[in-house]
N, C-alpha and C positions, 0 to 999 in steps of 0.2 A: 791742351795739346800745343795750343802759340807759347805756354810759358816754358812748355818741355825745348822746342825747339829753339825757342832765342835764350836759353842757359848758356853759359860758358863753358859748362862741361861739354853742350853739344858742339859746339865751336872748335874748340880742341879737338875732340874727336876726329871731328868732319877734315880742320888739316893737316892733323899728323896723318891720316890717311892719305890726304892731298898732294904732303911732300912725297910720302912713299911710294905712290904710283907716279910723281916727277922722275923720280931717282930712277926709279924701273923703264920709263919712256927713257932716259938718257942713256943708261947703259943697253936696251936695246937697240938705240940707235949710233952704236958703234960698232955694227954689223953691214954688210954691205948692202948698199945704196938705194937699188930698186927694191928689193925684198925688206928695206927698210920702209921706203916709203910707203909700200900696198900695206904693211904690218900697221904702221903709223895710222894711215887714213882708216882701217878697220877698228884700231882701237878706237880714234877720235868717235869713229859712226856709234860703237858700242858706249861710247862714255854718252853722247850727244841723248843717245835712248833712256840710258840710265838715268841723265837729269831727267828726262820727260818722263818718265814712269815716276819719279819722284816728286813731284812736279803735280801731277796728275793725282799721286794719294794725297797729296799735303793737299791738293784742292779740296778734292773727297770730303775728308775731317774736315774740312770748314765749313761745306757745306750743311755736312749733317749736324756739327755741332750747332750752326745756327738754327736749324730747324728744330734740334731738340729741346733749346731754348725759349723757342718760342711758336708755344702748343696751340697759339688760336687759331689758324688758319687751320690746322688739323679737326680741329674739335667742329669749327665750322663746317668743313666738310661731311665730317661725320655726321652733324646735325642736317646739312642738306638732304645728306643721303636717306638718314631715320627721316624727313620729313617728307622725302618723296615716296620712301615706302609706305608710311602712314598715311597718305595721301590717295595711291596705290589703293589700299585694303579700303579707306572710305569709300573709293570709289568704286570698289567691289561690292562693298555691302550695299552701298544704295542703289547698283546696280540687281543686285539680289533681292533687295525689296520691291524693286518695279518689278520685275520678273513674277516675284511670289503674289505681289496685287493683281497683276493681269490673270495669272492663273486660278487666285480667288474669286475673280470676276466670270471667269469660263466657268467655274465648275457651279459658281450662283448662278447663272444662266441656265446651264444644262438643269439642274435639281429644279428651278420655277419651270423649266419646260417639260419636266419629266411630270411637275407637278400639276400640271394644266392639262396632261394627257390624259391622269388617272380622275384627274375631278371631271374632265369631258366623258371619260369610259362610263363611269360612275353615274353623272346623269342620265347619259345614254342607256345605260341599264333601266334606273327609275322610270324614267320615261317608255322603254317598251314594256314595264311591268305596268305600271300606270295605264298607258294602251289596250295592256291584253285582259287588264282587271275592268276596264271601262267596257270594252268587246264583249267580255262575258256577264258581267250584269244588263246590258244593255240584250244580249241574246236572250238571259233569262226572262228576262221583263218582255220582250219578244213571243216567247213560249206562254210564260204565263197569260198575257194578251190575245193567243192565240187560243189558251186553253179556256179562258173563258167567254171568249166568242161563240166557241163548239159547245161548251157547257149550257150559254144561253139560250141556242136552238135546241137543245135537245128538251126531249119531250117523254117522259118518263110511257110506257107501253104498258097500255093493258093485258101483262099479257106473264104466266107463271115462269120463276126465274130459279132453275137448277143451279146452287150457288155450290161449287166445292172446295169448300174451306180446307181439306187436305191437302189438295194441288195448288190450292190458288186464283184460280181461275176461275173467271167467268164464262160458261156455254154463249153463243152467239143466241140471243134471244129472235125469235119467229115474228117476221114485220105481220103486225096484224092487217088482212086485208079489208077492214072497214075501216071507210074516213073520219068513223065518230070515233076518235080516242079521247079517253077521258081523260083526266090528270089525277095520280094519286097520290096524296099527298101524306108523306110521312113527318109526322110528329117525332123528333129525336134530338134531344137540345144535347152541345156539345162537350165536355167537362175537363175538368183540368186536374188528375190527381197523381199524388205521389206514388213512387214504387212499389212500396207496403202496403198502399192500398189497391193496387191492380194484382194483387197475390193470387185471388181467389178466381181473378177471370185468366189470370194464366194458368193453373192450374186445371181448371173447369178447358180451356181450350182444349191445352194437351190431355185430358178424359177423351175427349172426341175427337182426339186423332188428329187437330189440327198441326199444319204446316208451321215450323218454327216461324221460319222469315214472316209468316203472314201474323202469328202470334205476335212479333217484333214489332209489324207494321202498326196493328192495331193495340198494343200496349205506346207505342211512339206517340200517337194519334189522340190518345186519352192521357198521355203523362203532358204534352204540349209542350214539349220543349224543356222540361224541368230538368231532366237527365238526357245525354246524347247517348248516339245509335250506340258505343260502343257496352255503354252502363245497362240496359235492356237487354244486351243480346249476350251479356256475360251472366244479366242475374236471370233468365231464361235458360243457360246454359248450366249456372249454378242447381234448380228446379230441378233437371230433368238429369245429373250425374245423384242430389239427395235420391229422388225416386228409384234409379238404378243401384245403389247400394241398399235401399230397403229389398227390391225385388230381388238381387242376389243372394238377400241373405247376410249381406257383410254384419248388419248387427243385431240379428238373432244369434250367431256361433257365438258372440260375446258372454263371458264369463258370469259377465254384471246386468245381461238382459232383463232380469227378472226385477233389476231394480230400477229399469232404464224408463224411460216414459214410452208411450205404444208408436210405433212410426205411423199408426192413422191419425190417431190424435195429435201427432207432432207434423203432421200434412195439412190437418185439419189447420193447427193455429196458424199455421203458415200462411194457408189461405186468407189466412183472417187479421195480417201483418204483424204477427207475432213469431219469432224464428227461433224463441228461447229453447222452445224441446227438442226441432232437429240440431239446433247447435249442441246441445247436451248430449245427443247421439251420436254423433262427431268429434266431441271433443273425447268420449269414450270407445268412440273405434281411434283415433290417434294418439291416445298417451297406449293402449293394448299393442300398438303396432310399434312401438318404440320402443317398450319393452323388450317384445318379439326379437327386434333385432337387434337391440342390446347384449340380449342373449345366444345370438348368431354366430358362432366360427365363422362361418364361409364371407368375406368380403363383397363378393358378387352379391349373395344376396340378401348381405346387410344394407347394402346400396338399393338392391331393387325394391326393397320395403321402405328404405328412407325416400323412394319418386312416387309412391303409392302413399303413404301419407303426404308427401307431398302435394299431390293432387287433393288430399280433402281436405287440407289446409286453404287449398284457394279456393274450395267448395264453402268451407266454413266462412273466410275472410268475406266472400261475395253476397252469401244471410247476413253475417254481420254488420255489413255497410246499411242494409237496411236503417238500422236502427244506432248502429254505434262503432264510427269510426275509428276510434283509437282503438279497439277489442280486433276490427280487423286487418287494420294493420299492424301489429300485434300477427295474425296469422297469415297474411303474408310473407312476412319478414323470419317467421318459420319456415313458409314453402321454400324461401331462397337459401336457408341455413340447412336444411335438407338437402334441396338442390340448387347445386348455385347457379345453372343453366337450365330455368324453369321460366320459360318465356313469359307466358301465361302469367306468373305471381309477376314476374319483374314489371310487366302493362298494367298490372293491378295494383302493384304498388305503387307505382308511378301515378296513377290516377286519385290513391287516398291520399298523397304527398301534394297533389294540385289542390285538394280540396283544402289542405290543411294549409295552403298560403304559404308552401315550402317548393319556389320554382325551383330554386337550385339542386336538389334534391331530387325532384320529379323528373329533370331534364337527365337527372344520370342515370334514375331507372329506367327515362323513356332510350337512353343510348344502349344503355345494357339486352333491349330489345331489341334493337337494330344489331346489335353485335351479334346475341346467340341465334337470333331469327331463323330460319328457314323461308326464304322467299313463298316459296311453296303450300308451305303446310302452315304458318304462323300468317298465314297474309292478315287474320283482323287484329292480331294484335301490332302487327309493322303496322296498318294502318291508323290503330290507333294514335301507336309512338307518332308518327309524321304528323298527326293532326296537333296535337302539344306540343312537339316539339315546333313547331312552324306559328304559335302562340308567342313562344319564346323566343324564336331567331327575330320577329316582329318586336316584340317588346325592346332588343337590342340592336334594333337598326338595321337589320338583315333582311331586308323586303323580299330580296328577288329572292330566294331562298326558302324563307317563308313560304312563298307564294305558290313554288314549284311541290311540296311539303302539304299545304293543304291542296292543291287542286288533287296532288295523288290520292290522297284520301277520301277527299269529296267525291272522286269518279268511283273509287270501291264502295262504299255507302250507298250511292244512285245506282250501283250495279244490284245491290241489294235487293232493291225498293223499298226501303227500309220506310223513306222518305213519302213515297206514294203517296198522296191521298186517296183515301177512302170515297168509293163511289154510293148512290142511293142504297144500293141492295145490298152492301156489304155494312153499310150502319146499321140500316133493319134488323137482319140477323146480328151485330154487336148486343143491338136491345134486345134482342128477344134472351139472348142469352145472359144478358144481365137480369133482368126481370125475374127468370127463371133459376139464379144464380141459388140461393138459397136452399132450393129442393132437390137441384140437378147435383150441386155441387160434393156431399155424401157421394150419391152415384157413381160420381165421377174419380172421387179418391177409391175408392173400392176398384173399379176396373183398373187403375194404377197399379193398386200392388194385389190385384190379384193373380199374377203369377207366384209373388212372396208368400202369399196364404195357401196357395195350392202346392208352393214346394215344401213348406213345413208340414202341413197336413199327408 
């Protein structure tokens, strides 16, 4: 820009211009006087502006050309500015990280205090389970201490004792009015046998009419704990549905009776812990009934025949545990494939799955009872389920749970009396009836199915 303006061409320019507005001021100023002069001074003021606006860009271009020349104070600036914003954002971000450590701090706090609440609840549980479990052995042992204080004073009566084993109960015996009472002492040593082997004193009971519960009690009493209340009062239960299919008849209409074994003889072994013949009779009233309804149009009551084999499916599974576990579960696992909401097999199965050291398995048969249950009308097998299943919540940490689990069951069981012991007079007659087991026992299968003899005949 300085070399365009100091040329010579610009020079020339600027006063041929120069003269030509002289000439023009001179012949305007051969006009009159004052209108000259006001004319004069206006143009001087407009020429005076003119330098100055000229004046003013020629500064302009110098300015900026030097700046454009010389780019470091720009660049510098520019670097200050990038460096305060850089500046700016670090100290945003480490601002942002205090922030995000304090709130990591709050929310560690919070989670250790949440966590101190649930392991305070949590002992607090333990601890009034602990309590109420200390409370109640401590009550038992209370009772039991009480019951053999009473036991100690008492003093066995000379005197005849109406025992009725169908009801249960003891008659209040007649205080003898002489001071000489004697002591009489029974002879009855205590025994410990398996299921299979009290066949024949269950059978011999139910001849004579006794009371299930009391049969329960006194099969409980002689097995000693080998099998629980629920295994006794199912294979008691099993006894007494085989006998009622002999007395109705169910497997003399059978096609293949003649080649069947006799249902006295199949009572008979039974008694005598062998269950191979009623299972043989059983297993030939249920492949007839599958048939049956094999061959059924009517779906109703192709069903109604598949819950009727059903049930002797868990009649058959409950003989077979006698003696062979896997055959009854094996018929089990039929009753449920028949019916899939058969409470009764599901308990049952559940219990040859415990046997077999398969918890996992047992806990879902024993859920599948709580599921299809009927409060009502299933209560011993719900009580079973909670007595296993409260094994289980125990084996996994689950105490109070547990706890609540078996006490329900325990108090169903003791509503029983399952549990009872046996008083003097009620062993006596156990002996006598064992003693006599042999001779009475015939007898006693005869009165069983002699309504089945009297309706064939």
């Amino acid at each position: 820009m300085i070399e365009q303006l100091g040329s010579l061409e610009f020079i020339a320019t600027v006063s041929s211009k120069f003269e030509f507005l002289l000439e023009a001021v001179n012949a305007y100023f051969a006009g009159g006087n004052n209108l000259k002069f006001i004319s004069f001074t206006l143009i001087l003021f407009a020429l005076v502006l003119f330098l100055l606006l000229v004046i003013i860009i020629y500064i302009r271009n110098i300015i900026f050309f030097v700046k454009s020349n010389n780019p470091g104070k720009n660049v510098e600036r520019e670097n200050a500015e990038e460096n305060e914003d850089l500046f700016d954002e670090e100290e945003q971000r480490e601002l942002e990280k205090e922030l995000q450590k304090e709130l990591d701090l709050a929310l560690e706090e919070r989670r250790e205090i949440e966590r101190q609440a649930e392991e305070d609840q949590r002992q607090k549980e333990l601890s009034q389970a602990k309590k109420a479990e200390q409370k109640k052995i401590k009550k038992e042992k209370q009772e039991q201490e009480k019951e053999q204080k009473i036991m100690s004073r008492e003093k066995p009566k000379n005197v005849g004792i109406d025992f009725d084993w169908q009801k249960g109960k003891i008659p209040p015996a007649e205080l003898s009015e002489t001071s000489n009472i004697t002591e009489i002492s029974i002879s009855y040593k205590q025994s410990r046998k398996e299921l299979n082997e009290l066949m024949g004193l269950v059978i011999d009971m139910l001849g004579r009419g006794v009371d299930d519960l009391k049969i329960a009690q006194t099969v409980n009493y002689k097995n000693q704990g080998m099998q629980d209340e629920n295994e006794i009062l199912k294979t008691i239960d099993a006894v007494k549905f085989f006998i009622s299919l002999c007395v109705s008849g169910k497997f003399s209409h059978l096609e293949r009776y003649a080649d069947l074994p006799g249902e006295e003889q199949a009572l008979y072994n039974l008694a005598n812990g062998d269950p191979s013949l009623a299972l043989a009779l059983l297993e030939s009233l249920m492949d007839t009934n599958i048939d049956k309804a094999n061959a059924v149009t009517s779906e109703a009551k192709r069903q109604q025949v598949y819950m009727d084999v059903s049930s002797y499916a868990c009649c058959f599974g409950a003989l077979a545990e006698l003696n062979d576990i896997m055959l009854a579960t094996s018929a089990y696992e039929l009753a449920i494939e028949l019916q899939s909401v058969n409470v009764v097999a599901w308990s049952r199965l559940g219990d040859v799955y415990k046997k077999a050291s398969s918890m996992s398995k047992a806990a879902w048969a024993y859920q599948n009872v709580l599921n299809f249950a009927d409060g009502e009308i299933d209560i011993t097998e719900v009580a079973n389920a909670n007595r296993h299943l409260s094994e289980h919540l125990y084996a996994e940490g689950n105490s109070l749970q547990a706890a609540k689990l078996y006490n329900s069951a325990k108090q169903y069981y003791d509503s029983l009396g399952i549990n009872r012991r046996l008083d003097k007079q009620e062993l006596e007659i156990i002996g006598i009836i064992e003693s006599n087991r042999q001779t009475s026992l015939p007898e006693s299968i005869k009165k069983l199915l002699g309504a089945a003899e009297n309706s064939r005949s």
